[in-house]
N, C-alpha and C positions, 0 to 999 in steps of 0.2 A: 504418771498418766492414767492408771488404774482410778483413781480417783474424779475421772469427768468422764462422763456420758457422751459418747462418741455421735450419736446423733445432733448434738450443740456445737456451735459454734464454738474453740478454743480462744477468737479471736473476731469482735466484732467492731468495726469502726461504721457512726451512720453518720452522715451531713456534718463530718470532720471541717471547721476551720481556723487556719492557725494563723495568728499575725505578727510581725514583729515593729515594736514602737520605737522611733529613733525620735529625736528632738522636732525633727519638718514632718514627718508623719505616722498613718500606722499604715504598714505595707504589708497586705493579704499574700500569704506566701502557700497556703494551702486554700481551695473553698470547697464548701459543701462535696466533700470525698467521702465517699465510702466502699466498703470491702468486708469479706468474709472471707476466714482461715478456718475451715473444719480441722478433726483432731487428724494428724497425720497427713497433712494436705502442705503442697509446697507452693505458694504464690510468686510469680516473679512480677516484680514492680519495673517498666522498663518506660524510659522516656530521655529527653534532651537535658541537658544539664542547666539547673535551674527551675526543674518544672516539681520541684516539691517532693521529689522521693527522698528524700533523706529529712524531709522537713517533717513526713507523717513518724520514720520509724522513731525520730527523737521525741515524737509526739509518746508514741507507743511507750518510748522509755521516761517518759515524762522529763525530759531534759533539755527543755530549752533554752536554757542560758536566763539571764535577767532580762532580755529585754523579748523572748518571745513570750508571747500568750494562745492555750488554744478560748476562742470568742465564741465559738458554736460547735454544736455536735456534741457525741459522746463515743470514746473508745473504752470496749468491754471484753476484759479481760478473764474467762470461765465467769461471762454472766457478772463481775463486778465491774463497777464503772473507777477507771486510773483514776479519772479526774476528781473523784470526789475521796480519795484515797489520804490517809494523812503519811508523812513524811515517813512515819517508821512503819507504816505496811509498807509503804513503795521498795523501802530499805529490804526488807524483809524477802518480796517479791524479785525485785532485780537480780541477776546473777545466778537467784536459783532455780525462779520458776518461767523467768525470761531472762534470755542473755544476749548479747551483742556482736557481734566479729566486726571488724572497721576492715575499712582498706589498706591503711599503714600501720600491719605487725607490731612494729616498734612501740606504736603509742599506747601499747595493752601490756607490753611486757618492762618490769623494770630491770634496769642495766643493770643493776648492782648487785642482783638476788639470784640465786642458781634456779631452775626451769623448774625441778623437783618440790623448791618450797613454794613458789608461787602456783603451780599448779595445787600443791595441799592443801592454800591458805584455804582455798572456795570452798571446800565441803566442810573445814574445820569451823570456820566463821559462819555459814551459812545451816549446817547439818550436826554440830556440834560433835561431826566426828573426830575419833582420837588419832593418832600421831600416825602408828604404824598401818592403818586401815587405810587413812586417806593417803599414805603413799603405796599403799598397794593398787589402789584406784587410780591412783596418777601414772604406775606402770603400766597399770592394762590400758587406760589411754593414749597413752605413747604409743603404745606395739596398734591400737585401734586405728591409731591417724599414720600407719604404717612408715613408723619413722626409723630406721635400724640401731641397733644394741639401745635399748630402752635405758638400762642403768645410768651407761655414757652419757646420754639425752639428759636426765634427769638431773645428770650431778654437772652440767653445763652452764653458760651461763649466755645468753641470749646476745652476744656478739661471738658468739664461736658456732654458731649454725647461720645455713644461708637464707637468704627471704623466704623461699617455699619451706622450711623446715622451721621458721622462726609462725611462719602461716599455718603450718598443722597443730605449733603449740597455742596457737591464738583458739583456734578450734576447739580441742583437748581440753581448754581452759572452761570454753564455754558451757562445752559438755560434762564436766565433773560433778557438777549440782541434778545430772540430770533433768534439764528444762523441759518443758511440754511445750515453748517456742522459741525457738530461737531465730535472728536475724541479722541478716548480712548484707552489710552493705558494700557494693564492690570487692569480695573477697579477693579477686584472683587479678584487679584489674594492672598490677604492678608485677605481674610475675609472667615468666617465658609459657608458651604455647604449651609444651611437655608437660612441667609443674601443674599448668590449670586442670588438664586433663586427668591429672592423678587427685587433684582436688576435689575436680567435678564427682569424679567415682566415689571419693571418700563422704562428699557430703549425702549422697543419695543412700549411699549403701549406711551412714552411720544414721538416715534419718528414719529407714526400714528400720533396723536394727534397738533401735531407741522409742520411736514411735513421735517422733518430734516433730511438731509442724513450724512451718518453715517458712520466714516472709524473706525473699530474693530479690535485695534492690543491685539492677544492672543494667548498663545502655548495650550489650550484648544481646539480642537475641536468640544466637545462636545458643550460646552459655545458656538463656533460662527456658529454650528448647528442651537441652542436656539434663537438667534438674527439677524442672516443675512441671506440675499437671495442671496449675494455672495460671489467667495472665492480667496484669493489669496495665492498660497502656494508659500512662498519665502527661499533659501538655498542658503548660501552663497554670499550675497549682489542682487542675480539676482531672478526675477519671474520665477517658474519653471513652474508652472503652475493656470490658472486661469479662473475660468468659475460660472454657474450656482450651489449653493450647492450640490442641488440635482444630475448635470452632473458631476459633481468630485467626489461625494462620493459615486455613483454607477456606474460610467463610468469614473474612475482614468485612466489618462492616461501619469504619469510620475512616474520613477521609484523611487521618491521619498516621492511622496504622498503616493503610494503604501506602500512604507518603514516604513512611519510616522505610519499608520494604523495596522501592525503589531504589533507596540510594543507598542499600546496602550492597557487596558484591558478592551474591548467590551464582553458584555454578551456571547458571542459566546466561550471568550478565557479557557482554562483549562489548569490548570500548569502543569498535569499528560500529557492529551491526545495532548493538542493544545496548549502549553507554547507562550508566549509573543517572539518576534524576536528581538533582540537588532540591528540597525544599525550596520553593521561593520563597524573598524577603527575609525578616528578623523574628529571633522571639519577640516578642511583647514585654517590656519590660512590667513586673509585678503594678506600679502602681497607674500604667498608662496601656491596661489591657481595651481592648474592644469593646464594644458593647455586644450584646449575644453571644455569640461563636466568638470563642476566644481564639480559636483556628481561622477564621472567617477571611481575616485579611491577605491568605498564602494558600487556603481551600480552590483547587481544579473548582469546583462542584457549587461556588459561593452563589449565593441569590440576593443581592440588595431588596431591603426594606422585608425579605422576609425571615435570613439568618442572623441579623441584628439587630430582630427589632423586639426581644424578649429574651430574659433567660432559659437557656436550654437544658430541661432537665433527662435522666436516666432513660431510654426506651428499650423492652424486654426484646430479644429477635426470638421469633417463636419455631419449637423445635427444636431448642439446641442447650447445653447443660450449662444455666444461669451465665445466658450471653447475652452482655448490653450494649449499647452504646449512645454518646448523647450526640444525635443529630438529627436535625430537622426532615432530610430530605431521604434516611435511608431506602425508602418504596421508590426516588424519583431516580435513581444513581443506577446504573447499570454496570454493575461490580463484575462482571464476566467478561467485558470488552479488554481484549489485551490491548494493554499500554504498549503503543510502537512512540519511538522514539521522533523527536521533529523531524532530525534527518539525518541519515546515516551520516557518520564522519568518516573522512578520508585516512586511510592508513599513512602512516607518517614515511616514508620512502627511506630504505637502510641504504647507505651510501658508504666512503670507505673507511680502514680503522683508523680510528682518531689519537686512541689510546689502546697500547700495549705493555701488560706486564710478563716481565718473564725471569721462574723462580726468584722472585720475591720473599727475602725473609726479614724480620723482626723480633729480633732478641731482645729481653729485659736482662740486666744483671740487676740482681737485688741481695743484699743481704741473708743469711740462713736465719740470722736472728733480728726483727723488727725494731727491737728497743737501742742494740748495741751494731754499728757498724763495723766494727772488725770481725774476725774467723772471717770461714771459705764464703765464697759467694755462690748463691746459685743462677742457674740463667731461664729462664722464663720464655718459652717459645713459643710467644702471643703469633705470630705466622709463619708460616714453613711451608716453602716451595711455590710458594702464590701463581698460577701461571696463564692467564687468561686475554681475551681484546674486545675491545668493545669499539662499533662502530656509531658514527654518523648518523641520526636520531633515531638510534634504536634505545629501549630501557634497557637495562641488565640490575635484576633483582638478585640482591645481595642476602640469601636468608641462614639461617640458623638460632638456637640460644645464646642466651648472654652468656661472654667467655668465651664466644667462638672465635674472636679477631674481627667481628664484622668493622666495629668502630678502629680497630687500631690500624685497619689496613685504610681503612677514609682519611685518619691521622696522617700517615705517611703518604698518601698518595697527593693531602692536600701541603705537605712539607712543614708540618708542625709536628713532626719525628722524620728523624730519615731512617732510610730503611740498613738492614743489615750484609742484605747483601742483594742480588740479579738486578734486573733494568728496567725501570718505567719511563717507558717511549711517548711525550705527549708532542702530537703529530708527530716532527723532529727531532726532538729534545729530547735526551735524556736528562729525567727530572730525579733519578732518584736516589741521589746526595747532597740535593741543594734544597736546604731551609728556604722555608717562606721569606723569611727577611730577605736572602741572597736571588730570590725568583725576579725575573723582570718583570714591569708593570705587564704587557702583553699577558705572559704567561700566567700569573695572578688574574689576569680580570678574563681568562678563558676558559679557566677550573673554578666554580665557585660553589661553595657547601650549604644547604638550607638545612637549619640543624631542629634537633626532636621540640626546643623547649623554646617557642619563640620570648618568652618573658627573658629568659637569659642574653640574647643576643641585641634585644633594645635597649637605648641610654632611655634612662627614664625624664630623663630634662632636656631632652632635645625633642622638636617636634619631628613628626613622622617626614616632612617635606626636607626637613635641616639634615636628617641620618642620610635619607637617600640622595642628596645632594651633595653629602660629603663624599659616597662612594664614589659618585661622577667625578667629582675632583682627584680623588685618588689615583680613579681609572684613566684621567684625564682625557673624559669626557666632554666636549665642547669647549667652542674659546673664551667666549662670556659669562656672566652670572645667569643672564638672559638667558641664551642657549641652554644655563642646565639645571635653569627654572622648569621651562619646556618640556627639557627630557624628561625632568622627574613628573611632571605631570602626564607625560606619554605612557611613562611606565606604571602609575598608578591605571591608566585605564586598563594597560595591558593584565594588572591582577585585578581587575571589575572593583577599585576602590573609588567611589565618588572622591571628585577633585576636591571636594571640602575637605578631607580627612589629611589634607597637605597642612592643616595650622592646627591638628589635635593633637593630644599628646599620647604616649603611649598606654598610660592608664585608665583614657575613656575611650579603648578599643576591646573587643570581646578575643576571645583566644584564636579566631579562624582568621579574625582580620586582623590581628597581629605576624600570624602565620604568612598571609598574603604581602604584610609592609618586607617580611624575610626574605620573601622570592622575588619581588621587583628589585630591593638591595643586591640578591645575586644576580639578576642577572641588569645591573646599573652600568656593567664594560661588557654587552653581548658576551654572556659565556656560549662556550661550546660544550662543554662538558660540563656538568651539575651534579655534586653528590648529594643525593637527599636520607639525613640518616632520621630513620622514623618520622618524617615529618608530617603524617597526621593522627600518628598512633594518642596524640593528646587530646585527640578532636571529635567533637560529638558526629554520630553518625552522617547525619543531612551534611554537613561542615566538611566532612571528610571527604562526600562525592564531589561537592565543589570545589576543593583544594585540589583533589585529582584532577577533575575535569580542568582545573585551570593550568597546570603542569604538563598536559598531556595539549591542551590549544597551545600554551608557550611552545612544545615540543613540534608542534607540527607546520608551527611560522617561522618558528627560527634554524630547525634542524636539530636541533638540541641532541646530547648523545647523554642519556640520563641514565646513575647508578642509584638504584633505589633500594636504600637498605632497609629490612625489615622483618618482624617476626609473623606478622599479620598475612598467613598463606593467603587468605581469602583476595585482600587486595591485592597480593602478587600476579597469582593466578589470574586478575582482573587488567592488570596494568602492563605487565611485564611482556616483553618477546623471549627474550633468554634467563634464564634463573641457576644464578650457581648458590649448592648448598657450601655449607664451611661447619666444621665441627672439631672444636678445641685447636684452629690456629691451621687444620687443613681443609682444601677441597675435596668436598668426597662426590660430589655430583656435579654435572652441569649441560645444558643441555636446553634445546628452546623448551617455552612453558607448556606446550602441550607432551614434551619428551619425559621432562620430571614429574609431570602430573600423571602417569602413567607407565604400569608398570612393563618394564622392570626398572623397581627400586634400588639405588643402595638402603640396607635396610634403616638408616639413620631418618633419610626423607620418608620412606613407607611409615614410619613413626609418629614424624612431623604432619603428615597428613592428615592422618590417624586423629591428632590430637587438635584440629580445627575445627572449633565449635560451625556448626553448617544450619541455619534458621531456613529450611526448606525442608517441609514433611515428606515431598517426594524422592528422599536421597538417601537411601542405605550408606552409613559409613559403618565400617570392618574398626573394629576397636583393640587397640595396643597402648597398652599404658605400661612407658620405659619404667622401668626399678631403676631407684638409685641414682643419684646426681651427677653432676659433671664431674669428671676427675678436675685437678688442679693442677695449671699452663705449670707451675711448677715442678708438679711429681706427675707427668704424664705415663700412662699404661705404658708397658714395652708393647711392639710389635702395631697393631691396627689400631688407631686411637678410640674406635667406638665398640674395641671386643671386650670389656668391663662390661657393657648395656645390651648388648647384641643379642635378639632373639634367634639370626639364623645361623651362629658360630657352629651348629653341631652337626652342622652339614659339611662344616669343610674340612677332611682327614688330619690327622695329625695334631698338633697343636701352630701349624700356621699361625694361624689370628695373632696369638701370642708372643709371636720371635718375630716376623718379620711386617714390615710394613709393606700394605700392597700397594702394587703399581698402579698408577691412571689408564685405566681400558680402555680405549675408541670403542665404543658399539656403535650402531649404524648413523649415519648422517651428520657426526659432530657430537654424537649425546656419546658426555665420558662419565664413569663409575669409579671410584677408588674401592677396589673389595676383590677378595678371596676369592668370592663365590663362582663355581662353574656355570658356566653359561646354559646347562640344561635347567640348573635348579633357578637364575634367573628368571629363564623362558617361562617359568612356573607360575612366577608371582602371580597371585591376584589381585587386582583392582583395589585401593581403601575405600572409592566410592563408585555405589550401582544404583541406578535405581531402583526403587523398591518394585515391589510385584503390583501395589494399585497402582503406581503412578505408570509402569511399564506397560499394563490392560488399558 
């Protein structure tokens, strides 16, 4: 980095655009983009999926496959222009003086090679360093991306670490050439809430440390609140708007960041009073964009004949540190009127329990050895003592990390496992030693699951009217073909699907309304109960308020008594009445969502809060970042399952944590704690989130 003048740009792109040529046309995937990376400057690039962020960074890396091309503009790399670059500077330049992080670890590392040599290969090939030097470099990287016993790491081999540990080496990898930029796209977006937050830490602190500027592609706001000091908000191939964190996210000045901010769920939002805002309408697809304002056709703010009647270029907002935005009417907009809601919604009435579990368990027996089935067995204790109930259209938010049980206790409760041992009460019925096969129609079409990946659950040769018609039959649903023509069309309106979408097929639907054909299938035989496991954790933000908002109207027509499983505190916090945490197969919290969101903690959730990226300037969050990963449902800790991670074990005498597992404490009102801790050093805790002192003045 010694080598460039800190007053230049490390990274300059002007009137960037990129296309790509298919047989029927050429489709503008990026236009007239531009952006500035000073040296040490961390950019985040944040927009809807599709809208060209990942289109510029492979721009950046000149990698756009055979059929893209950039057609205009220039991106200038320390003052030299990529594009005019021949093959073996680019060769030269990638890896070492810009490098890459992807969202899937996997695809950067090879399976067949130990962590040690591919971490070498980069400085050996790129820096023509020798043998034992660049594995000392790859040591101190290891212990940099604070991965424990570095050797071990090293001499491993990239399916013997877990996603966030196979993500620090993606990192480590990047950084061994020491880059003057590096870029990422979606680093964290695959891994648990804990992990990001030790990520987040590790890329700010290793870009101080390095002096690395940094371009941040992510539809998190929150996250590139966490890591950059600027922002670029992109819709539809073009920069909408672009400036200082802090000048965008208290002084927006496009009617699209404005939008994005709505339908995110900031502590502020309330389903009742202050419901989430979904975008209206679609993106635009690339080659049937609008004329003018690409935004223009779903813009609050639109003006016929004057926002489409020319292309909208760049406007400086003056007073503020290189803050733009392209619209036409920013002087006419009166950006300080709080956005109220059409009209408040009705809270959904808690009625009686529907569903009761009580100590519920879940044993695996698996092999000690993978490859050979004989020797001992070990038993696997995906959940232990499960004990909880849920009423008549209430949510009950199901949270933790991956490996907690979340998913295997939805498995058993839907009867595609039975459980190992206590009773699941649904209404009348005890359901829980009877397989889904052996369930009666009633009881099936009463319990229905909308699951994370809607692509997985659709027949891709049946049309969307055919799948949902089938469940009617299933459910048996009406007496006619007629009758549950009908219905399916009743239910399409019920998820806001236009009735055309009853002869499409599942491949000309976007990933939200694939999500939505999910939820009318579940609930095609009136369910009463709904497990929804992540079900919008794949969904672009605008996408997400909508899928919510549509589960939460289903919830309040029908009664609905909804388990919403998930890592995404933010939407909990948002959606949820009661929230039980789960950590490594037990309950350690549980408690309505104002109980858990406030302290006293058990310290596992003070953790989890901790580590929820929060896209509002006025929110002090108290920062804890867990050491060390999940123990293994295998070889569980003796004694408290979360005293291997536990910051507050040194408060409680003796070695307790360690020998005995704690009991379920009632604190007041229903809100229970699994933990050690005395109840004075409880009363103690403080808050994860305060407001800050300007937003408090």
């Amino acid at each position: 980095m010694t080598d460039w003048d800190s007053s230049k740009p490390i990274l300059e792109i002007e009137n960037l655009s990129i296309s790509f040529f298919t047989r029927a046309r050429e489709i503008p995937a990026v236009m007239d983009f531009s952006c500035t990376v000073m040296p040490g400057e961390a950019m985040g690039l944040v927009g809807e999926s599709g809208c060209g962020k990942s289109t510029v960074a492979l721009g950046v890396m000149q990698d756009l496959g055979v059929n893209g091309r950039i057609v205009g503009g220039t991106i200038k790399f320390k003052g030299r222009d990529l594009n005019a670059m021949s093959a073996a500077e680019l060769a030269r330049i990638r890896g070492s003086e810009i490098a890459m992080i992807y969202q899937e670890p996997m695809a950067s590392l090879n399976p067949a090679m130990k962590i040690g040599r591919q971490l070498m290969e980069v400085p050996m090939i790129h820096q023509d360093m020798p043998a034992d030097k660049a594995r000392a470099r790859a040591r101190q990287l290891v212990a940099d991306v604070r991965l424990p016993d570095p050797d071990r790491i090293l001499d491993a081999y990239p399916h013997q670490l877990s996603g966030g540990q196979q993500q620090r080496i993606v990192i480590a990898m990047a950084l061994m050439a020491n880059p003057a930029l590096l870029i990422l796209d979606e680093p964290t977006t695959a891994l648990d809430v804990t992990v990001e937050a030790g990520i987040v830490d590790l890329v700010k602190d290793l870009g101080v440390k390095y002096g690395t500027s940094m371009l941040f592609i992510s539809h998190n706001l929150g996250l590139i609140m966490e890591t950059c000091n600027r922002l670029c908000v992109m819709y539809s191939g073009e920069a909408v708007e672009t400036g200082n964190i802090r000048d965008v996210f208290n002084k927006m000045r496009h009617p699209y960041t404005q939008a994005l901010f709505r339908a995110i769920p900031l502590p502020s939002a309330d389903k009742t009073s202050r419901p989430l805002r979904a975008i209206p309408g679609n993106f635009p697809l690339p080659h049937e964009r609008p004329p003018g304002c690409n935004f223009g056709p779903r813009c609050d703010y639109f003006k016929q004949g004057f926002c489409d009647a020319r292309d909208i270029p760049m406007a400086e907002i003056e007073g503020d540190d290189r803050h733009e935005s392209r619209c036409l009417r920013i002087d006419q907009i009166d950006w300080e009127a709080a956005w109220e809601a059409s009209k408040a919604a009705e809270a959904t009435p808690i009625g009686e329990v529907v569903l009761k579990m009580d100590d519920v368990r879940k044993y695996y027996e698996v092999a000690a050895s993978a490859l050979f089935s004989g020797g001992e067995t070990k038993v696997v204790k995906a959940n232990e003592t499960l004990s909880f109930d849920a009423r008549e259209g209430e949510t009950l938010a199901i949270v933790g990390e991956s490996g907690c049980g979340k998913s295997t206790f939805a498995k058993v409760l839907m009867g595609l496992e039975t459980a190992s041992g206590g009773k699941i009460m649904l209404f009348d019925e005890n359901v829980q030693s009877t397989p889904i096969q052996q369930r009666n129609t009633d009881t099936v079409s009463s319990l229905q699951m909308v699951f994370q990946n809607p692509f997985d659950t659709l027949n891709p040769s049946m049309t969307v009217g055919a799948q949902i018609i089938r469940a009617l039959e299933i459910f048996k649903v009406g007496k006619t073909p007629a009758e549950r023509h009908e219905r399916m069309l009743e239910l399409l309106d019920l998820v806001k699907l236009p009735r055309a979408f009853a002869d499409r097929m599942p491949r000309q639907l976007s990933g939200g309304q694939k999500q939505r054909v999910g939820i009318a299938r579940a609930f095609a035989g009136d369910a009463k109960v709904v497990v929804a496991d992540e079900p919008v954790s794949a969904l672009d933000v605008s996408v997400q308020a909508a899928v919510t908002q549509l589960l939460m109207d289903i919830q309040r027509k029908n009664g609905t008594t909804l388990l919403f499983i998930s890592h995404d505190l933010s939407i909990v916090r948002y959606l949820s009445d009661r929230v039980m945490v789960m950590y490594l197969g037990h309950v350690v919290e549980l408690g309505t969502t104002d109980q858990v969101f406030a302290p006293p903690y058990h310290p596992y959730t003070e953790a989890l809060l901790s580590a929820v990226p929060v896209a509002d300037t006025s929110v002090y969050k108290k920062r804890i970042v867990l050491e060390g990963d999940i123990p293994s449902a295998m070889d569980p800790p003796s004694g408290c399952p979360f005293q291997t991670r536990c910051r507050w074990k040194s408060e409680v005498p003796g070695n307790l944590c360690e020998t005995e597992v704690p009991p379920m404490r009632k604190l007041q009102d229903g809100h229970q704690i699994k933990c050690h801790l005395a109840d004075d050093i409880l009363a103690r805790m403080e808050p994860v989130f305060t407001l800050s002192n300007e937003a408090a003045e």
